[in-house]
KOLVEXDREN-505680 format. One record per residue (C-alpha): y negated, x negated, z. Coordinates in steps of 0.05 Angstrom, whole numbers, always signed. Example, Ala and Ser with C-alpha at 12.3 -4.5 7.8 and 13.67 -1.06 7.14 Angstrom:
BEGIN
+--------+--------+--------+
|      Y |      X |      Z |
+--------+--------+--------+
|    +90 |   -246 |   +156 |
|    +21 |   -273 |   +143 |
+--------+--------+--------+
This chain:
BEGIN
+--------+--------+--------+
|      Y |      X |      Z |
+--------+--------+--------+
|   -286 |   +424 |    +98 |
|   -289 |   +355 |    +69 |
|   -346 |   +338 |   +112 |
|   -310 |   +368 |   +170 |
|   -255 |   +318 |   +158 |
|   -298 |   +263 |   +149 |
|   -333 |   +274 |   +209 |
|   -267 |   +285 |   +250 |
|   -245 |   +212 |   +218 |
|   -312 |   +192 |   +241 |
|   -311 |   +208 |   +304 |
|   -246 |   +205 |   +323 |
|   -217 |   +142 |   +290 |
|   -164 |    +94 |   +324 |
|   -204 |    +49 |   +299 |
|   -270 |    +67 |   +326 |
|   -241 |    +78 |   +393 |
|   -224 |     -8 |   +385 |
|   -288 |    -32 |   +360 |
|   -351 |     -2 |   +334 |
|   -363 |    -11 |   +258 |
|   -437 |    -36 |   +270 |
|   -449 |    -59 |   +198 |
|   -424 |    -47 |   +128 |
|   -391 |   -123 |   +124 |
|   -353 |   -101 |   +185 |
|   -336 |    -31 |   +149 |
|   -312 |    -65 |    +90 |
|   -274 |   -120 |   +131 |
|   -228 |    -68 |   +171 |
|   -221 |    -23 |    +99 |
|   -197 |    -95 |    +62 |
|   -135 |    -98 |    +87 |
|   -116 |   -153 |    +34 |
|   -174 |   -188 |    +52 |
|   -199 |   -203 |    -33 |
|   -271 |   -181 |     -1 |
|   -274 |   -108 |    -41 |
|   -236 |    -34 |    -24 |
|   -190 |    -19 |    -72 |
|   -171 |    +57 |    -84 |
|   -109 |    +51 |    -40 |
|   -147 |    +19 |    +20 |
|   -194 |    +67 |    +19 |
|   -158 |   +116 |    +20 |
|   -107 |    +92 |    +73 |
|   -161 |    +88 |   +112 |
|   -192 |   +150 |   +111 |
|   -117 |   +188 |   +116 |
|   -124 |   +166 |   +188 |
|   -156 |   +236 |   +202 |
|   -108 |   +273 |   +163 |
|    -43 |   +241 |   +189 |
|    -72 |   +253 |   +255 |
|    -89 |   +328 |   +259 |
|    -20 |   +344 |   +216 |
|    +20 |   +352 |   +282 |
|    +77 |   +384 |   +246 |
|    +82 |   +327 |   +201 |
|   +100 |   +377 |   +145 |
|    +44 |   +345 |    +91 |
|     -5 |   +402 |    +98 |
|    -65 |   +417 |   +150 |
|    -57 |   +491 |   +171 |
|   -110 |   +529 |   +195 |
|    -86 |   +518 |   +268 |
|    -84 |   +444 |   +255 |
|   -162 |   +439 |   +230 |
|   -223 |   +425 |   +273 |
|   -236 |   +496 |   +299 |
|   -179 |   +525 |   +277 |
|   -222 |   +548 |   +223 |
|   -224 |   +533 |   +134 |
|   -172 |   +527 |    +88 |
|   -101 |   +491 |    +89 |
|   -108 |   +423 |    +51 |
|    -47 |   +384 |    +27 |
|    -45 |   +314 |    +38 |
|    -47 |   +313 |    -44 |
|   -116 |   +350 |    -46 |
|   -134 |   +307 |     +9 |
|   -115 |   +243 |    -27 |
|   -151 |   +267 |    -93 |
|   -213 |   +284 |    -58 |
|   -214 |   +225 |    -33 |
|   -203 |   +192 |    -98 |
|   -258 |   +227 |   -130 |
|   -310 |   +204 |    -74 |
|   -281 |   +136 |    -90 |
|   -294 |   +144 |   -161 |
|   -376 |   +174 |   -149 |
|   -384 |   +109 |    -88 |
|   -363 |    +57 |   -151 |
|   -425 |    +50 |   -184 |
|   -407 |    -14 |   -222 |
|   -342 |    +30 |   -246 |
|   -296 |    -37 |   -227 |
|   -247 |     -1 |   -196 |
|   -270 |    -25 |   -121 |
|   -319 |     -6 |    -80 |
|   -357 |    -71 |    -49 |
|   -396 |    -77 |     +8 |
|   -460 |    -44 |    -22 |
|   -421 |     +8 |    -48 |
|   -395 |    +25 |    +13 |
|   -471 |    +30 |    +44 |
|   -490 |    +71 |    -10 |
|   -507 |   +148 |    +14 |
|   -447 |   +186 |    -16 |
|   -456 |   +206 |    -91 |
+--------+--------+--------+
């Protein structure tokens, strides 16, 4: 499922439908929203939410099986969400800094 969310972020972004990410400065420039040139935990994962927020119609903090790509998988609070994402946050930081720079980012996934 985590790859099914991460695709559905992908793909269908607000921020993709803007401007194309076409390298992993640009990535990291529109993830650093407090422009120190690095993703902190929080940034990253505000910005992969987008997906989450987005598919939880009923706002009620939890993806339901109706509310997932294909109506198909298991619900996912936006807790379980958050700490997935923080432990593909914690595999990405390679330098264990607590931020994830632009290489990082570029890495494959851990």
């Amino acid at each position: 499922m985590r790859c099914r969310l991460l695709l559905f972020a992908i793909l269908c972004s607000p921020c993709a439908a803007q401007a194309q990410v076409t390298a992993t400065g640009d990535y990291l420039a529109r993830m650093d929203t407090d422009r120190d040139g690095r993703v902190s935990l929080a940034e990253y994962q505000a910005w992969m939410s987008y997906a989450f927020e987005g598919m939880d119609r009923n706002r009620d903090g939890v993806l339901s099986v109706d509310e997932l790509p294909g109506g198909r998988g298991k619900p996912i609070t936006r807790e379980a969400h958050l700490a997935q994402l923080a432990e593909r946050f914690r595999r990405q930081d390679v330098d264990r800094d607590g931020f994830l720079s632009a290489k990082e980012l570029a890495a494959p996934p851990q």
